[in-house]
N, C-alpha and C positions, 0 to 999 in steps of 0.2 A: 554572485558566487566567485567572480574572479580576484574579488582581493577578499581573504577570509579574516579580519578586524574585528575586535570584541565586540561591534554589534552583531555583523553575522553569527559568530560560531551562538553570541547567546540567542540566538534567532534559531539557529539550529539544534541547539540544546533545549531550548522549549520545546519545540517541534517534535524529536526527540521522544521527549518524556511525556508527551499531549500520547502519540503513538501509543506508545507504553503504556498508559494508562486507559486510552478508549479499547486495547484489545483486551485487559484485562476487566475491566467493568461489565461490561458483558460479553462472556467467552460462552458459548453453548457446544459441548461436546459432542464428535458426529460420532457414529458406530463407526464400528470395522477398519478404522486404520489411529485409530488413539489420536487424534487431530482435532479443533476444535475454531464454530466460526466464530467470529467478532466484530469490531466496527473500525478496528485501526486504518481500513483502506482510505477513506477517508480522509484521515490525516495526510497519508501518506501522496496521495492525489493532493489535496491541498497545499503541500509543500511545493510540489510538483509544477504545480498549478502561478503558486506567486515566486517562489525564489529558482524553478529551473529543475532541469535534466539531473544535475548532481546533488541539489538538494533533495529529489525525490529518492537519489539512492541514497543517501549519506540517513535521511529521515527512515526510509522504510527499510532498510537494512538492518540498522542499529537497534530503531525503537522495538520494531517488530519480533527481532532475535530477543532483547531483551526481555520482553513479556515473557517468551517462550521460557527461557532462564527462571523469572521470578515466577511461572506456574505449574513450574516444575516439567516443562516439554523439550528438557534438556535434549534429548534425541531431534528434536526437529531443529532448533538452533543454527545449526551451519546452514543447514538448507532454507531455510526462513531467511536469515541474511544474503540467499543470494536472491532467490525467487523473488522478494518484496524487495530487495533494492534495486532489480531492474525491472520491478514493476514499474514502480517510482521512476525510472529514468528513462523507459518505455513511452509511459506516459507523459514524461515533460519534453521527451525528443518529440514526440507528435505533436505537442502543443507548439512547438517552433513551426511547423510550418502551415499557409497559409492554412488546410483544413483543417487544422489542431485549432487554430487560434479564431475560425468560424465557428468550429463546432466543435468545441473541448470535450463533449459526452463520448463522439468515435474515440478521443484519445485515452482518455480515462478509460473506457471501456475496453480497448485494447488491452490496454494496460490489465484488464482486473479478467482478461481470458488468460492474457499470459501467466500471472497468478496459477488460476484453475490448471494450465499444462504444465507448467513448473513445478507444482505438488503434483498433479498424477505421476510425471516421467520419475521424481523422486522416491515416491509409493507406491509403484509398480516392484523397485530394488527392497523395497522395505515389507511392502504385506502380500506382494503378486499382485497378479494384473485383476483380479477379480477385487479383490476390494480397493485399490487405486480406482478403476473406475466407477464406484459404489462412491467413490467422495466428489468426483467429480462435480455432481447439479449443487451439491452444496455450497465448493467453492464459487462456481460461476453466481451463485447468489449472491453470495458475499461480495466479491469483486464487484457484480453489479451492484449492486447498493450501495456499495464505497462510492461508484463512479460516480451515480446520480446523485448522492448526497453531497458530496465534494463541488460536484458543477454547481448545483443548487446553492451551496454554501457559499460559494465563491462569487457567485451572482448577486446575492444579497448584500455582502461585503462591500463589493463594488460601490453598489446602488449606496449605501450609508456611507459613501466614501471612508473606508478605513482603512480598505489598501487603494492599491493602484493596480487597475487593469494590463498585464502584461502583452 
């Protein structure tokens, strides 16, 4: 990520748009605060995961806001770009160090609680505190299943050599 060259940014434009499209494929609407879960963590862990710290925020930022945009959750938008970009950077900052890089599920997982308290602290301003915390288990679902899915993913990648283990 330290020299951004037309392979990276198209590296990060995929990435991007892979986001954008896994949250919109399947988006399942939660009750009580107009917010909805999906599978973009995922991506945005996997980014994380092979290109680093600022490709998690640059991917989960951007891709993540943008879905919001195209499905009409124009109101969550700012907040989704900050919340998932430093999901994404959360968890590629704990992937740097030795425990990240033994055990990428704590970081990722990390990663997908800060998620879960980034939306409530935001939807606590937005619906009160009673339905902020009514979203709660569902993001922490989400988040987990990004994490596990991403580690997973990123394991099998390996194993087919088609990236390189960071």
């Amino acid at each position: 990520m330290k020299d951004l060259n037309t392979k990276a940014l198209t590296r990060l434009a995929v990435l991007i748009a892979l986001t954008t499209v896994m949250t919109m494929v399947i988006h399942i609407p939660t009750i009580g605060t107009n917010g909805y879960l999906n599978l973009g963590d995922m991506v945005v862990f996997l980014s994380a995961m092979i290109l680093g710290k600022k490709a998690g925020f640059i991917v989960g930022g951007f891709g993540s806001a943008l879905a919001d945009l195209l499905l009409g959750y124009t109101h969550y938008a700012p907040i989704t770009f900050i919340v998932k970009g430093l999901e994404g950077y959360i968890a590629g900052l704990i992937l740097e160090t030795r425990l990240g890089k033994s055990k990428p599920i704590i970081a990722t997982s990390i990663g997908g609680l800060w998620m879960a308290l980034g939306y409530y602290l935001a939807e606590i301003f937005m619906y009160g505190a009673k339905a902020a915390l009514a979203a709660i288990p569902g993001n922490i679902m989400q988040g987990l299943f990004g994490a596990v899915s991403a580690v997973l993913f990123f394991m099998a990648l390996r194993r087919t050599r088609a990236i390189k283990g960071r």
